[in-house]
N, C-alpha and C positions, 0 to 999 in steps of 0.2 A: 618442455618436460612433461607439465601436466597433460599435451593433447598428446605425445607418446606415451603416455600410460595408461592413455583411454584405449588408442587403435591397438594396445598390445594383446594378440590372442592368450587364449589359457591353453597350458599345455600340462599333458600328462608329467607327474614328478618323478613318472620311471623311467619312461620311454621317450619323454620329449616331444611325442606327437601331440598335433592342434586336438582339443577336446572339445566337442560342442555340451549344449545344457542336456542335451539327452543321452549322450556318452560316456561321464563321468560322474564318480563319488566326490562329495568333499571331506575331505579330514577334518579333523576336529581343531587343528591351528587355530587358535587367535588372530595372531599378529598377521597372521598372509592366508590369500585365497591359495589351497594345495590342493589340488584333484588328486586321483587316480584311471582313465580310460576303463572304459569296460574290457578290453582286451584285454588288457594288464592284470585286472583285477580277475577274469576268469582263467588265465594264464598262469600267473608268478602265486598268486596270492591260495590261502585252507579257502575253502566255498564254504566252511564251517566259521569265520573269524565274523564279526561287527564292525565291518569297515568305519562305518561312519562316526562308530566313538573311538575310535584311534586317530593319533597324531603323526606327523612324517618320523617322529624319533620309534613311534612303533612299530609303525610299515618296516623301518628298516630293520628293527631289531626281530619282528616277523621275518622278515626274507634269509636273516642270516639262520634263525631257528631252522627256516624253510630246507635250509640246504643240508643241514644236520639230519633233519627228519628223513632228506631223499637218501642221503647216505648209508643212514641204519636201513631203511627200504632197500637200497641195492643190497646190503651186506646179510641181512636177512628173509627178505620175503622177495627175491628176484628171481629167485626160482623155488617159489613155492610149485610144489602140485596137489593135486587130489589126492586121495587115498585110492588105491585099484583096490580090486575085487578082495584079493588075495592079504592085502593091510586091513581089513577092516576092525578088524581086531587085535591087530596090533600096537602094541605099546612104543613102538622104538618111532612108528610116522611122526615127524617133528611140527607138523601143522594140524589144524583145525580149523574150519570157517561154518558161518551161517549166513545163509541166503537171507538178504534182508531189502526188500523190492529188484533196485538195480544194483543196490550194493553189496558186496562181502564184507562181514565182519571176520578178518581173515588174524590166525592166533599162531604165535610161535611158541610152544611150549616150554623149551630150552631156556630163552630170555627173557619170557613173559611178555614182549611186543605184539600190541596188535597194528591192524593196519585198517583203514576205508580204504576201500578196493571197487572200482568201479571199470565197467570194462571196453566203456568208452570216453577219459575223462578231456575236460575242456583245458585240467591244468596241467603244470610238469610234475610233479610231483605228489604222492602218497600222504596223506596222514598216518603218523605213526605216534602213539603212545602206549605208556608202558602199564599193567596193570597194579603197580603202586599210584598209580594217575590218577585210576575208578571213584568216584564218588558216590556215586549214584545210576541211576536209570527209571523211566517213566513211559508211559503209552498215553496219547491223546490223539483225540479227534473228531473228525465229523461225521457225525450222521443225520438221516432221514429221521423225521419227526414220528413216532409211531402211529399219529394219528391223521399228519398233513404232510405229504411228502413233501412238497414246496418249502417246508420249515426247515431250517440245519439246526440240528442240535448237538451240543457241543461235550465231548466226552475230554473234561477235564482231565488234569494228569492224577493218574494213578499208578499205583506200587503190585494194586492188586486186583486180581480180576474176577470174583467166582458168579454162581449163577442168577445171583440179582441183578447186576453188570449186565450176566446175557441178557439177561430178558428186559433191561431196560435198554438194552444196545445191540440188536441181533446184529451176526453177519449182514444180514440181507439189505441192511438198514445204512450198512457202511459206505461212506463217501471217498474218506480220508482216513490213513490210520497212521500215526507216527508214533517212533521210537526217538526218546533225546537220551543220550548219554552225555554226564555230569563228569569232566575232567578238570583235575588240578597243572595241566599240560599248562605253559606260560599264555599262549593264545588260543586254545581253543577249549574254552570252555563248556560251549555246549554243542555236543552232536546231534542235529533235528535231523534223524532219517524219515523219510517219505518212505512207507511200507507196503503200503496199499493205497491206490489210486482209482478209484472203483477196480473194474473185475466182475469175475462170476464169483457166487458165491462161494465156493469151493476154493476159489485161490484166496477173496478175503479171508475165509477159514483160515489156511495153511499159512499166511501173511500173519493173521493174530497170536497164532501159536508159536509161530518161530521169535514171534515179538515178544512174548509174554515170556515164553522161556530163555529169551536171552537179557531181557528186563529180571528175571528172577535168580538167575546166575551170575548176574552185574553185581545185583544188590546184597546175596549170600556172600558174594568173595569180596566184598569191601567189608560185609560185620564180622567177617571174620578178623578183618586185618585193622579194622576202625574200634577200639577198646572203649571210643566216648561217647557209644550210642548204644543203647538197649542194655540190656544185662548179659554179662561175658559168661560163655559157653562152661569153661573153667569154676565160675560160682556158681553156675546150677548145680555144677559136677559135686560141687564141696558142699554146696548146702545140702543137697542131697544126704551125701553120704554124714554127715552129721548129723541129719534127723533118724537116719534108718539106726546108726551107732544108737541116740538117746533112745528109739524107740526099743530096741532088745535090749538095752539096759533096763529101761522102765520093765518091761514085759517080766524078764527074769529077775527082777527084785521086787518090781513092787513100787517102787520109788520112782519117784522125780517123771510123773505122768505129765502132770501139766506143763511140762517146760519141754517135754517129746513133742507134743500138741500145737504148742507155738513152733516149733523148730518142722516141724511137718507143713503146718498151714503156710509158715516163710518158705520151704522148699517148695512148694506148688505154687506158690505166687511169683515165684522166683521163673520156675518153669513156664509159667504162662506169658510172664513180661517177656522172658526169652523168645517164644514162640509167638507172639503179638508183632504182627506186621506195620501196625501205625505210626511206631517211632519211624518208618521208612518213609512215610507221608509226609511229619514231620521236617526230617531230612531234606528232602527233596524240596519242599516249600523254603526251607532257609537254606539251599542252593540258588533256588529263581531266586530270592531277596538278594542274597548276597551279588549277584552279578548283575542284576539292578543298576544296585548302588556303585557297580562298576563304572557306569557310566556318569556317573557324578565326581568323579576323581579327577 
């Protein structure tokens, strides 16, 4: 028994073919050695998931997700098109996407589904999630040292980009440039798009911009729909309008100045925590933690 258990190959848990050491993931099982084949795994499986901290109870529950996801893809985005000449300006086109290296971030407007879209892929199936999913979004990546090109320097995630960023991080300078999008989807938590892959400068350019502006549209439509971060749009509105009421009450009476003055200095503080990008930082830093500690589950 035990020298049949020695000469018994390992095999794939999907597919059942022999898997050597260089062909397979292992699952995160205890009790039994569980592969997955590379095939299988570029195949069946998101090229967005954390194979190796998943268990065979996940894989499965991933495949049957898998199949749900191709379905809303057929039913929705199978025949997506471009916009022609003539829609460009129209309202009624039911799609939208952005070019994002090899990928499309590809949007149905009707259902609020997007899609990874790639237009030659290894698996069967599309990622699709829905923009109640959106958590977040970030840009990082590598560049050339400004001083020692042989250096990589490493452009942490950011929310935000302006011109100290450039000039600490030119295009020119760029090696790597990635987009991750932050989903509450059941397995795919984080989207790490490859954006730019060297290039001429010109494409890195056009590569940072479509990142940045789809990194800034991610993050605008989740504070809008996320009420537990930053100051809601709604109390500015109200703070606002309560200070301007105290202040022409004050003005035309005479009275109750110093309480206009607090209620003024709170509406700008109000306004500026609204318009303060940092709690996105924030955000974003307790998304990496949080899926972390995923792996400790």
């Amino acid at each position: 028994m035990g020298l049949f258990g020695f000469l018994k190959k390992d095999e794939c848990c999907l597919c059942s073919e022999e898997v050597g050491p260089l062909s397979r993931a292992r699952l995160k099982d205890k009790e039994e050695k569980i592969y997955v084949c590379n095939k299988c795994r570029k195949s069946r499986l998101s090229p967005f998931i954390d194979l190796v901290e998943m268990n065979k109870a996940d894989v499965d529950k991933h495949l049957v997700q898998r199949e749900k996801d191709g379905e809303l893809y057929d039913e929705i985005f199978s025949d997506f098109q471009y916009r022609k000449l003539n829609e460009l300006l129209s309202a009624d086109h039911p799609w939208g996407y952005t070019k994002l290296g090899k990928y499309e971030l590809r949007y149905h407007g009707d259902s609020g589904n997007y899609c990874i879209w790639e237009k030659h892929p290894d698996y069967d199936n599309f990622d699709v999630f829905h923009k109640d999913e959106l958590e977040g979004a970030c840009i990082h990546g590598e560049y050339a040292d400004l001083k020692d090109a042989n250096i990589i320097k490493y452009l942490h995630d950011r929310t935000v980009f302006n011109n100290f960023e450039f000039n600490e991080y030119p295009d020119e300078n760029m090696k790597k440039l990635y987009l991750t999008i932050f989903t509450s989807h059941p397995y795919i938590h984080e989207i790490k798009l490859l954006v730019v892959d060297n290039g001429t400068t010109k494409e890195k350019r056009e590569g940072r911009e479509k990142a940045i502006e789809t990194m800034r549209t991610i993050n605008e439509l989740v504070e809008k729909q996320n009420e537990d971060y930053g100051v809601k749009k709604k109390e500015v509105k109200s703070s606002m309008r309560d200070a301007t009421t105290s202040a022409t009450k004050a003005l035309f009476t005479g009275k109750g100045r110093e309480e206009a003055g607090g209620k003024i200095a709170s509406a700008f503080n109000k306004m500026n925590a609204y318009n303060d990008p940092s709690h996105r930082d924030e955000r974003i830093e307790g998304l990496r933690e949080r899926n972390k500690m995923r792996k400790f589950e």
